[in-house]
N, C-alpha and C positions, 0 to 999 in steps of 0.2 A: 936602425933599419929604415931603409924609406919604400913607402909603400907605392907600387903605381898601380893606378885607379882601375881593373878591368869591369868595362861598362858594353865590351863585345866590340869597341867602336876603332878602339886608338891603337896607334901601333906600337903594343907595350913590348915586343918584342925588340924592337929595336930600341927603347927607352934602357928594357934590362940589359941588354949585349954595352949597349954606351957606361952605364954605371959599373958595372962587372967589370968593364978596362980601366977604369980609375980605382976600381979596389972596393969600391961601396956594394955596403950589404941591403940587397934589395929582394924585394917581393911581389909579383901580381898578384893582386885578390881584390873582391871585391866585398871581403867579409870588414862589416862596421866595426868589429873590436881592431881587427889588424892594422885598419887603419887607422882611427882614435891613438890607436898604440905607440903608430908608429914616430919617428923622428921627422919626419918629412914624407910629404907627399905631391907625386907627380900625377897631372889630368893630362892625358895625350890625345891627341885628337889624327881622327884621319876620314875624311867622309865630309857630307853635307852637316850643317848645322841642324836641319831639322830632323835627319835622320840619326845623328849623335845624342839630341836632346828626347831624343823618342826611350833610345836606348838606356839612357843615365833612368828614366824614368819608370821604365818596364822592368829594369831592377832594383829597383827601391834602394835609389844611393843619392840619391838630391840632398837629402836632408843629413849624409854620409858627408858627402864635399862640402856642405855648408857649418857645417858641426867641424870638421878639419878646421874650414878654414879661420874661423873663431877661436879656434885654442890658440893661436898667436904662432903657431909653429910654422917651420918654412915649410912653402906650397908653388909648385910652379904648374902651369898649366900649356901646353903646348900646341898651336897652329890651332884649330878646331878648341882642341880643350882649354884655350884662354879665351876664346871668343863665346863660348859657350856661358860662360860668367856672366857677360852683359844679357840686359834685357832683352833683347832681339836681334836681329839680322836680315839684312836685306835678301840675303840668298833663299831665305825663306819665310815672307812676311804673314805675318799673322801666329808664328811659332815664337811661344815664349821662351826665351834662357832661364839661366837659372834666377838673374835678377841680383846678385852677389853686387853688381856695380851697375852703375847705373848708364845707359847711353843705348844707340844702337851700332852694333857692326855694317861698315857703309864698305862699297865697293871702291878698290883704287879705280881713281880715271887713268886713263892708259893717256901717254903725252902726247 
């Protein structure tokens, strides 16, 4: 089963409809056994950074994604929810990520 992360933010809706057409058995929750459990886990993202990382937070699941991502299992995190890994972000400076890797999220320059 692969768990996707719901933190209120990400469009897990559209995460399960995409798993569910290739067969895979999937789940939104944002309960720590389910996920720990699961075979894989998805972080989706949709929204500002600092209002994604308000939310991971207000739910008591930081320490949920970071505990995943340490068991060695596959983990993918999508648009918003991979950028949320890194330390920070320009879109909202002064707002911490989760800190999972290290660097800040910088804005494309446009050509």
């Amino acid at each position: 089963m692969i768990a996707i992360i719901d933190y209120g933010a990400g469009n897990v809706r559209s995460v399960q409809k995409a798993l569910k057409f290739i067969g895979a058995e999937c789940e939104i929750t944002n309960d720590k056994d389910k996920i720990m459990n699961a075979d894989g886990a998805i972080l989706p993202g949709q929204g500002a950074f600092g209002d994604c990382i308000s939310s991971i937070r207000s739910r008591e699941i930081e320490s949920t994604v970071k505990d995943f991502m340490n068991s060695g299992k596959p983990f993918l995190g999508i648009c918003v929810g991979l950028q949320l890994l890194f330390e920070e972000s320009e879109e909202n400076e002064g707002v911490e990520g989760l800190s999972v890797f290290k660097g800040k999220i910088k804005r494309m320059e446009q050509p």
